[in-house]
N, C-alpha and C positions, 0 to 999 in steps of 0.2 A: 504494500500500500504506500501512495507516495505522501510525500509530507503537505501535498496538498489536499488531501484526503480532507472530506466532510465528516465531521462526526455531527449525529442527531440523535440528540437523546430525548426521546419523547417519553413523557408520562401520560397514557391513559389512565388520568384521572375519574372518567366518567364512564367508563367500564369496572369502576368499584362500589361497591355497595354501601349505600348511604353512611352506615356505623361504622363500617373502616373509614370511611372519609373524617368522619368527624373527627376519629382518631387520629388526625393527623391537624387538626386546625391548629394547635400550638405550637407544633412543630414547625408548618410552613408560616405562621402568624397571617398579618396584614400583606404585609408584600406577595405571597404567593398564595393562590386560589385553589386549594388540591380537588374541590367541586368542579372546575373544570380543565379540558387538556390544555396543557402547555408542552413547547419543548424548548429546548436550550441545545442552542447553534456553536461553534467557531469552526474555523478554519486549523486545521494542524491532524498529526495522529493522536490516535485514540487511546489515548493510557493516562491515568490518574495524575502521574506529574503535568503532564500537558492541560488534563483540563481544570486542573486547580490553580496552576500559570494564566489561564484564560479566565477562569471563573472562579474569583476571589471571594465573593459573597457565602461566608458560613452561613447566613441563615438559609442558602440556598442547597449549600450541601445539607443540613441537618434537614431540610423539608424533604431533599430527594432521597435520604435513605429512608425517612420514614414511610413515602409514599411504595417505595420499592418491597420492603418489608409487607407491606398491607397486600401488594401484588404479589406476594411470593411467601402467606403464610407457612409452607413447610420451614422455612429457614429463616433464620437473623442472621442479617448482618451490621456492622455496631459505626462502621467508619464510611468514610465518602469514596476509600479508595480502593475498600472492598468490594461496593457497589457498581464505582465506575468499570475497575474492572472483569466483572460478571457481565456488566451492560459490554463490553468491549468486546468480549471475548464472543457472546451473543449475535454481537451484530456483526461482525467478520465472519464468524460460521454460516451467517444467515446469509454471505455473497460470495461463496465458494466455487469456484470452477472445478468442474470433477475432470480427475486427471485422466481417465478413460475416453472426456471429450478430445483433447491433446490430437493426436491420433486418430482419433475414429475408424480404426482398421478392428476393434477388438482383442479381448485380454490376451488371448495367444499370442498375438502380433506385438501385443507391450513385452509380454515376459520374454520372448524368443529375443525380442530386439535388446533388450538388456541384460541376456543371456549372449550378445555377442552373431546373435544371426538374424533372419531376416533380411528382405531384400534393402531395407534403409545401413543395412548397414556390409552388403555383400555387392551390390550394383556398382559399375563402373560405366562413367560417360562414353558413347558409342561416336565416333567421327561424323555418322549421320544424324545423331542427334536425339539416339535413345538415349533411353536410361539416366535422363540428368536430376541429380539428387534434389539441385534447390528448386528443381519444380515439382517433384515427385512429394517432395518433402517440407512443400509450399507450406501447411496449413502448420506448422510449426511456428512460423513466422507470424502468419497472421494472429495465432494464440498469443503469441509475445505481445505482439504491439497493440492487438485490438482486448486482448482481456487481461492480461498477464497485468499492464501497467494500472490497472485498476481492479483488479478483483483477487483475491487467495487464492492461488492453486491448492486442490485439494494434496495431501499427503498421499503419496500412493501407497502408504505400509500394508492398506488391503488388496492391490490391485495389483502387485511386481511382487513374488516372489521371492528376487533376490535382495528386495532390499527388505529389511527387520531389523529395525532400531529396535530399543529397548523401550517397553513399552509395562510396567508393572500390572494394569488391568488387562494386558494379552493373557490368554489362559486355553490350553487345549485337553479337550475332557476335564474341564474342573482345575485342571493341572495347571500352576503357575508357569507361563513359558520366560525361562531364566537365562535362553539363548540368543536373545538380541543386541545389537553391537547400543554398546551404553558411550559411546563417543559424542554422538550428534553430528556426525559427518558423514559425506555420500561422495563415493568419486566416478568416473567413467573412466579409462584407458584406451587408446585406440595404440595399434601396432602396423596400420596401415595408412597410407596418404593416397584418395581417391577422387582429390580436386584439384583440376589445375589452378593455378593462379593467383593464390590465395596467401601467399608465402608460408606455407606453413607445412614443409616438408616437399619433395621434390619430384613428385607428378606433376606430368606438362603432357602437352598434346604435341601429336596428337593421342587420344586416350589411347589406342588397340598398341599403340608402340613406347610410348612414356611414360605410362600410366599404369604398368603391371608390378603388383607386386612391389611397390615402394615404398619409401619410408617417411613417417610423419616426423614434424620438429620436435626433436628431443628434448623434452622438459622434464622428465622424471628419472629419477634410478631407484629400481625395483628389487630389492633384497631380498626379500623372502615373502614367500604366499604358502597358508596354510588351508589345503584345497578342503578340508572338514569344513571349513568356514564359510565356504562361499560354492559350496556343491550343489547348489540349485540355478548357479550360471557356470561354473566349468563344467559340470556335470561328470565331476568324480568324486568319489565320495568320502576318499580320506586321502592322507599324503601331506607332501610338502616340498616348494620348490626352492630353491637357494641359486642366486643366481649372482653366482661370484668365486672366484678362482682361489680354493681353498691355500690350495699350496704356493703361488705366486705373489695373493693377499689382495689381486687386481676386483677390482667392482666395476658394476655398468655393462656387463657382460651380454645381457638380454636383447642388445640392440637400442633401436630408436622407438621408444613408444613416450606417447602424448596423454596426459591425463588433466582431468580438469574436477571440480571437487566444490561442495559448497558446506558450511557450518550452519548448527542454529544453535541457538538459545534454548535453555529451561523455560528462559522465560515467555510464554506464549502471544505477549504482545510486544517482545523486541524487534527493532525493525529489519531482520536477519531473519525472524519467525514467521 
C-alpha cells in the first residue's frame, strides 16, 4: 500500500442498538454524535502511529474505542491503538488480490512454475517471433501496475506449495505443523538467461543461436541446499548439496545463477507486510 493510501474509518453508529449507543454518550460527549455515522479521513498508511500523528483529538480516540467495543461485544479493547489496529488490519484484508488471480493459468500452473517448470519459465524467444515471455507473461505486468500499486497481494502460503513460512495456527490432522521456515523470507533463483537485451546475463539473438542454454548475471553464491527442505520444488526428498571445492577450499562453484528475494515483518501492518 502506498503512502498515499486513504484510510477510512467509519463508525456505523446507526446500525447499533439504541442502549449500546447510549453507552457511549460520555465517552464521545458533545463533540461527537455516536446516534449517528461519522467517519474520520487522512491521507497517509494505516497504522496507529500515523493516525494519532493525524488525529490528535483524545476525546476522539476515547469515543472510537468505545463505539468499537459496542460493535464488537465479544471482545474489549482498552486503547486507540489496539482499535486502530484491528480496524487496519480489517480493512486491508477486506482489499486483497488473490494470488491465484496473478496468473490465471491455475494452481498447477502456480506450483509447477515455482517448482522451477512450466512453460513461463522453460520457453525461449523463437526468431519468428514465438514464444516471447513479456507477452506470454503480459498479465504479470498489468497485476503490478494496475493492482499490485494499490491493493495487498494475497499470501500464497495456501496456494504454492513450496513456499511454508511458519505459521503457528497451521495445523495438519489437529497436529501442530512445526515445519515452516520461521525466517520471513522468500527467494527465487534462476540458473538460466532466456532474454535478450536486458543486460542481465548473456542471451542475444538471434534466440535459436545465442540464446541456448546460457547464463544469467551472477549475483548469488550458493553453498549448501538441504533438499528435505525444499522437496516439494526439487522434488527429492532428502539429501544435500555442497557446492564448493572441499579440498582446494574454492567457493562459487555452481556456476552463474541469479536470485532475487523479499523480507516481511511480524508486524502485519509494516510497510514491507
Amino acid at each position: 500500500m502506498n503512502s498515499k493510501a486513504l484510510l477510512l474509518l467509519a463508525v456505523q453508529a446507526s446500525s447499533l442498538v439504541a442502549t449500546t449507543l447510549a453507552a457511549c454518550d460520555t465517552e464521545c460527549g458533545p463533540t461527537y454524535d455516536p446516534s449517528s455515522e461519522f467517519s474520520v479521513s487522512y491521507d497517509g498508511r494505516c497504522t496507529p502511529a500515523e493516525f494519532k500523528a493525524k488525529k490528535t483529538d483524545v476525546a476522539l480516540h476515547t469515543c472510537l474505542v468505545c463505539l468499537y467495543n459496542a460493535a464488537n461485544p465479544t471482545e474489549t479493547l482498552s486503547t486507540i491503538d489496539e482499535v486502530i489496529t484491528r480496524v487496519c488490519i480489517d480493512g486491508y484484508a477486506s482489499d486483497v488480490f488473490p494470488y491465484t488471480d496473478i496468473a490465471r493459468k491455475g494452481g498447477q500452473f502456480d506450483n509447477e512454475h515455482y517448482a522451477g517448470g512450466g512453460e513461463w519459465n522453460y520457453e525461449i524467444q523463437t526468431a519468428s517471433g514465438e514464444d516471447v515471455l513479456q507477452k506470454d507473461a503480459s498479465r504479470v505486468n498489468d497485476v503490478y501496475y494496475y493492482e499490485a500499486q494499490r491493493k495487498v497481494i494475497e499470501f500464497p502460503q495456501d496456494s504454492i506449495e513450496s513456499f511454508n513460512p511458519f505459521n503457528s495456527e497451521n495445523s495438519i490432522n489437529s497436529i501442530q505443523d512445526l515445519d515452516g521456515c520461521d525466517l520471513n523470507s522468500a527467494y527465487c533463483c534462476f540458473a538460466q538467461d532466456r532474454q535478450a537485451g536486458d543486460n542481465n546475463g548473456n542471451c542475444a539473438t538471434p534466440y535459436e543461436y545465442n540464446c541456448v542454454d546460457k547464463d544469467p548475471a551472477d549475483n548469488t553464491n550458493i553453498c549448501y541446499i538441504d533438499h528435505n527442505r525444499s522437496s516439494k520444488s526439487s522434488h527429492v526428498d532428502s539429501g544435500f548439496s555442497i557446492f564448493g571445492d572441499l579440498q582446494t577450499g574454492k567457493e562459487n562453484i555452481e556456476g552463474s545463477v541469479h536470485c532475487h528475494g523479499f523480507a516481511w515483518s511480524d508486524d502485519p501492518l509494516h510497510r514491507d507486510t
